[in-house]
C-alpha positions as CSV (number, residue, x, y, z in Angstrom):
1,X,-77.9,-94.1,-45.1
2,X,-79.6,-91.1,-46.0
3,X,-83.0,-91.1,-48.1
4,X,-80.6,-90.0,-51.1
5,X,-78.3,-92.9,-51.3
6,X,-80.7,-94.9,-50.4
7,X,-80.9,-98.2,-52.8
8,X,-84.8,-99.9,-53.1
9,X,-85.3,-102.6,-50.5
10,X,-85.6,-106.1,-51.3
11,X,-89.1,-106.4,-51.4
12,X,-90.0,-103.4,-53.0
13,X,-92.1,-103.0,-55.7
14,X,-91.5,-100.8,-58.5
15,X,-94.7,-98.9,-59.8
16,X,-96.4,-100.2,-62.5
17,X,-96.2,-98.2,-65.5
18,X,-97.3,-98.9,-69.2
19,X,-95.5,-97.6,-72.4
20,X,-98.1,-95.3,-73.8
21,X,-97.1,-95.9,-77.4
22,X,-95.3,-98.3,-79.4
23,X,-95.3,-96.3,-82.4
24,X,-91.8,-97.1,-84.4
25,X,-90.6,-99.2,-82.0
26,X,-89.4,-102.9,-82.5
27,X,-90.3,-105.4,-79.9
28,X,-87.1,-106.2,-78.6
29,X,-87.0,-101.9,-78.1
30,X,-90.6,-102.5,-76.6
31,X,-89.6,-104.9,-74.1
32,X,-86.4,-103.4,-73.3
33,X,-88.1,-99.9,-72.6
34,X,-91.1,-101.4,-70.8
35,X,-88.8,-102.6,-68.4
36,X,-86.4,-99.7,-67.8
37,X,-90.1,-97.9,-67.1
38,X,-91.0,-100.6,-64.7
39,X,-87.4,-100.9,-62.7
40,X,-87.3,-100.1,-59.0
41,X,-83.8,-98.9,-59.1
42,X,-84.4,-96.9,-62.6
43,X,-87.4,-95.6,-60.8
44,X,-85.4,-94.8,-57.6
45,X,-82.4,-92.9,-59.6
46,X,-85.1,-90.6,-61.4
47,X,-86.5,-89.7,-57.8
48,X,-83.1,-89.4,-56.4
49,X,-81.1,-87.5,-58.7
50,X,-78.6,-90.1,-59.6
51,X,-77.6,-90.6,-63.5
52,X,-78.1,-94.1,-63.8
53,X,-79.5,-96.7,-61.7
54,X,-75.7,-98.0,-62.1
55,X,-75.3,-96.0,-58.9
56,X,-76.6,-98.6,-56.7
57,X,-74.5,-101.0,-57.4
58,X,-71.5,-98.9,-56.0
59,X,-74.4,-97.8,-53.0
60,X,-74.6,-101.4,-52.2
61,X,-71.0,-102.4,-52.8
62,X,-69.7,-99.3,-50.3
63,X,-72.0,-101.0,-47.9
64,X,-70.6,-104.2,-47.8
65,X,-67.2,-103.4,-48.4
66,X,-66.5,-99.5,-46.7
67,X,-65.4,-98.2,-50.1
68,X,-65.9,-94.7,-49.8
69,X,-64.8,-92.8,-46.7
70,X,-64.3,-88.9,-46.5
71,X,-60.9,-87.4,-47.9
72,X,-59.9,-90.1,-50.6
73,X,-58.9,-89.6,-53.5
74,X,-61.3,-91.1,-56.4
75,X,-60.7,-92.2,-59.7
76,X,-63.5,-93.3,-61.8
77,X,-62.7,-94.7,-65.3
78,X,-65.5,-94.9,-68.2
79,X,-67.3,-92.5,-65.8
80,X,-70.4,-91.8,-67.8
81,X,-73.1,-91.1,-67.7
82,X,-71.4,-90.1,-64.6
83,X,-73.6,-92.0,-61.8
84,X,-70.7,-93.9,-60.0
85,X,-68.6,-90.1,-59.8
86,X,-72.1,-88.9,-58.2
87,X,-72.2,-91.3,-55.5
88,X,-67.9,-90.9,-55.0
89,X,-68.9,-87.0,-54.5
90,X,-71.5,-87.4,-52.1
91,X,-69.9,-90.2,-49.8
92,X,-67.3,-87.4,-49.1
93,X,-64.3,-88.2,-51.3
94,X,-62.1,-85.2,-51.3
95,X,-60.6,-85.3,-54.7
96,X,-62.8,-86.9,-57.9
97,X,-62.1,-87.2,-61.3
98,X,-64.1,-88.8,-63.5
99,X,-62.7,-89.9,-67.1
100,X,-64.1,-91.3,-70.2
101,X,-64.2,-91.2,-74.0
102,X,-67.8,-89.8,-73.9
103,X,-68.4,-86.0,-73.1
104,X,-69.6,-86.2,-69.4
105,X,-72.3,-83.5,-68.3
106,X,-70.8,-81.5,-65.4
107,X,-71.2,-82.7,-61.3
108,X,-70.9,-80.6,-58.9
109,X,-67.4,-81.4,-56.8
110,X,-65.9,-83.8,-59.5
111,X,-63.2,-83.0,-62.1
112,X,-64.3,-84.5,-65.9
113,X,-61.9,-85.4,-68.3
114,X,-62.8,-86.6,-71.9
115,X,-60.0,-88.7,-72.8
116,X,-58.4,-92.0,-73.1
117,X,-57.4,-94.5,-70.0
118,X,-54.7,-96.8,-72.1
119,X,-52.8,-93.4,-73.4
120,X,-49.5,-93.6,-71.7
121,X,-49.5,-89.7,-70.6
122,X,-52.8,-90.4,-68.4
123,X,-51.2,-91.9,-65.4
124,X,-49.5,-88.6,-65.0
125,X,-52.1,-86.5,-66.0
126,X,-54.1,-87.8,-63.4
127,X,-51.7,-87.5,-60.8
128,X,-51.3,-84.0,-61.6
129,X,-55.3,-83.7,-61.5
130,X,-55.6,-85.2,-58.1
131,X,-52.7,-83.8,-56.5
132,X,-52.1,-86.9,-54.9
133,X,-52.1,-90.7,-55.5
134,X,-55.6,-92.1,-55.9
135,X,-57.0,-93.9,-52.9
136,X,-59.7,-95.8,-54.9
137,X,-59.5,-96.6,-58.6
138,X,-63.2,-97.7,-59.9
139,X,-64.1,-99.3,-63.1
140,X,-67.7,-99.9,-64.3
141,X,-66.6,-100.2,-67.9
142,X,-67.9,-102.9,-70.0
143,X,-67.4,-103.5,-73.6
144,X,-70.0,-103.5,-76.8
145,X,-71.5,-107.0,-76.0
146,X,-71.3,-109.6,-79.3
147,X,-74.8,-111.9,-77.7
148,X,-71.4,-114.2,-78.0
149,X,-70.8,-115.1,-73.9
150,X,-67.4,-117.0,-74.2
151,X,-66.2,-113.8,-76.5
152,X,-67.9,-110.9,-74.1
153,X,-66.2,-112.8,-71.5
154,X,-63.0,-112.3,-72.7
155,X,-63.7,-108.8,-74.1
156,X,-64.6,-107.6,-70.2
157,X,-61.3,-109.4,-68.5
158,X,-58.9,-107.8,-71.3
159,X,-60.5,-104.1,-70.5
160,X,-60.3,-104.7,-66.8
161,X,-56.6,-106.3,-67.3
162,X,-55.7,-102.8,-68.8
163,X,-58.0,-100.5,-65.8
164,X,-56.1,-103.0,-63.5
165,X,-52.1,-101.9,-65.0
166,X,-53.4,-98.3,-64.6
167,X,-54.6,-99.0,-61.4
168,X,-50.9,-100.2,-60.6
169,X,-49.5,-97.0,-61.7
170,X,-51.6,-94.5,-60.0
171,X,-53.0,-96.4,-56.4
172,X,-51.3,-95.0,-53.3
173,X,-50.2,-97.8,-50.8
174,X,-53.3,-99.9,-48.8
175,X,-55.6,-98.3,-52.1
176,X,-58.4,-100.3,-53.6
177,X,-59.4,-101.4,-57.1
178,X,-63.2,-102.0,-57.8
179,X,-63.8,-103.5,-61.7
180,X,-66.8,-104.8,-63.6
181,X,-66.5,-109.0,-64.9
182,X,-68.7,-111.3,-66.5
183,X,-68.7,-114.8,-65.5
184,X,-67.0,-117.3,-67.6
185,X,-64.3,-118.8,-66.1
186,X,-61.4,-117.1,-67.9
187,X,-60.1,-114.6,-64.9
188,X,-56.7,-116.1,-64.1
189,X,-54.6,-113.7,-65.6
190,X,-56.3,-111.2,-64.2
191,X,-56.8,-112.9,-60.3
192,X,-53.7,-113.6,-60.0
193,X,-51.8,-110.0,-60.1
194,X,-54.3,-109.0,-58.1
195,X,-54.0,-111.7,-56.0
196,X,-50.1,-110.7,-55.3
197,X,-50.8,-106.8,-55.0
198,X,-53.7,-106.9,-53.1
199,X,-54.2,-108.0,-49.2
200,X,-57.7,-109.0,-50.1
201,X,-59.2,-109.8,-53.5
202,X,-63.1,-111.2,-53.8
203,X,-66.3,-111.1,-55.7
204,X,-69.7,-109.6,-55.5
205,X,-73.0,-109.2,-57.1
206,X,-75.0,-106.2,-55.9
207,X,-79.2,-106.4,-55.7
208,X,-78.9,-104.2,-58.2
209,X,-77.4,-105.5,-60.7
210,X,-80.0,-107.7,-62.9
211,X,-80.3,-111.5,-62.0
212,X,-79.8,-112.3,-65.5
213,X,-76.8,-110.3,-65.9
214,X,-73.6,-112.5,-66.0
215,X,-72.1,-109.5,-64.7
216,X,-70.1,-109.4,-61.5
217,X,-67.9,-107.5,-59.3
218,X,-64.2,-107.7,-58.3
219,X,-63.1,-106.0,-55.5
220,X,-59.4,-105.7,-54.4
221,X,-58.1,-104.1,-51.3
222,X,-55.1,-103.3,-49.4
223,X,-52.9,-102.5,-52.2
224,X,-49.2,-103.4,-51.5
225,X,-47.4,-101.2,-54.1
């Protein structure tokens, strides 16, 4: 792994830095921004060019489960800030489009669009983008959180639910399908489609995401179509 996909180690440190003013600020935004300043993997994206320390997570989950491999096709939904597409680009995937609702700065090798998943003409839109069926469909989408964890629960598995149908409609045969959960205990409807259209479906938590994050990773692969 080269230095620039390189995620922090275990044991590292991040340096120790103080938030020179709190001017304005509430403590909640104080806290919040004292630890963004003080995050190894925040700290590690700034040095390494990547747009969000999001990017680590999809570092370390290509690591465990060979993800990425030069010449796939790459489809990254609720792609911004656009870290996840940066790190699709630079494992060697031959075709990448990133889409989400937000304006997404340019990357060098990726196609943007601004634009809706659930519309019904964005299946073929993408197809026509690519060129190709997609060989990876990636979803690090996650919606506004309530404080509420039974509700955000069931928020997150009804957005993956939809990236999984699109998924379905746009994955070329022995594809994968990586999307962000919370725990909570509420994923059958979702498991079991995957369960039946995928050779292998199972979970993970990467380093980098926050120990006190309920968030987790699904990843499916093999996709029987």
């Amino acid at each position: 792994m080269s230095r620039a996909t390189r995620p922090p180690t275990g044991g590292a440190r991040a340096e120790n830095v103080a938030l020179r003013s709190a001017r304005g600020r509430s403590p909640s935004s104080q806290r919040w921004l004292t630890r963004q300043l003080n995050d190894p993997y925040v700290q590690a994206a700034q040095r390494d060019g990547w747009r969000s320390r999001a990017a680590f997570k999809l570092i370390e989950l290509d690591a465990r489960f060979s993800l990425l491999k030069p010449g796939l096709a790459v489809v990254d939904l609720g792609a911004a800030p656009g870290g996840w597409t940066q790190v699709a680009v630079r494992r060697g995937a031959a075709s990448v489009v990133g889409l989400d609702l937000l304006p997404i700065a340019p990357i060098a090798g990726a196609m943007l669009i601004e634009g809706d998943f659930t519309d019904p003409a964005m299946p073929a839109r993408l197809a026509e983008t690519l060129g190709r069926p997609a060989d990876l469909v990636l979803s690090d989408m996650a919606p506004n959180t309530t404080g509420h964890a039974a509700t955000d629960h069931l928020r997150i598995i009804a957005l993956a639910e939809q990236a999984l149908a699109f998924a379905f409609d746009i994955l070329a045969p022995g594809g994968a399908f990586v999307a962000k959960v919370f725990q909570g205990g509420a994923e059958r409807d979702l498991l079991l489609p995957m369960k039946r259209a995928f050779h292998s479906v199972r979970h993970a938590k990467p380093p980098a995401s926050r120990a006190q994050s309920a968030e987790l990773y699904v990843i499916a692969q093999g996709y029987r179509r």
